[in-house]
Residue, then its C-alpha position, 0 to 999 in steps of 0.5 A: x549426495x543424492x541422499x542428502x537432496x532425498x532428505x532435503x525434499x522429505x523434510x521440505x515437504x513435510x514442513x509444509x504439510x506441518x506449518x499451517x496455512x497462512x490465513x487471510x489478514x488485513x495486513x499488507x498484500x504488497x498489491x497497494x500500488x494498484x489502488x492508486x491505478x484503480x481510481x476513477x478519473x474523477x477521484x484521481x482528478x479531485x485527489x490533483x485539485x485538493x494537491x494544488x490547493x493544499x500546495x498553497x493553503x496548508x489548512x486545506x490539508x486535512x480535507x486531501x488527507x480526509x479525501x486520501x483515506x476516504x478513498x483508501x490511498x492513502x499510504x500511495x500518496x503518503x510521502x507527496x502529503x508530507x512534502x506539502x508541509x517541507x520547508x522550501 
């Protein structure tokens, strides 16, 4: 038995002495969350006002989703944009 978890840790730790590091990418961190938080009050402001209007003018709609990716908050927005176009 305590051969087995010997083993266990051998081959734990060559594997990630094998397995090459995970390089850096522009895929997702999970940390996405956190840009919405980091936005100036102002941008968060005109990202509220651009809702409002869009809420009654859909052709307005493009600038808040112009103004989303501009900022990179996007996908933190992305299911509130797509209620906008929901029918009641």
């Amino acid at each position: 038995m305590a051969r087995d978890g010997q083993r266990r840790q051998i081959v734990a730790e060559l594997r990630r002495q094998i397995e090459p590091e995970p390089e850096e990418s522009d895929e997702s961190t999970g940390d996405e969350w956190m840009l919405a938080s980091q936005l100036s009050a102002e941008d968060q402001q005109r990202i509220e006002s651009l809702f409002e209007v869009a809420q009654t003018d859909r052709s307005r709609a493009f600038e808040l989703k112009s103004e989303l990716d501009r900022l990179g908050v996007f996908a933190d927005y992305e299911n509130r944009f797509l209620d906008l176009f929901k029918t009641p």
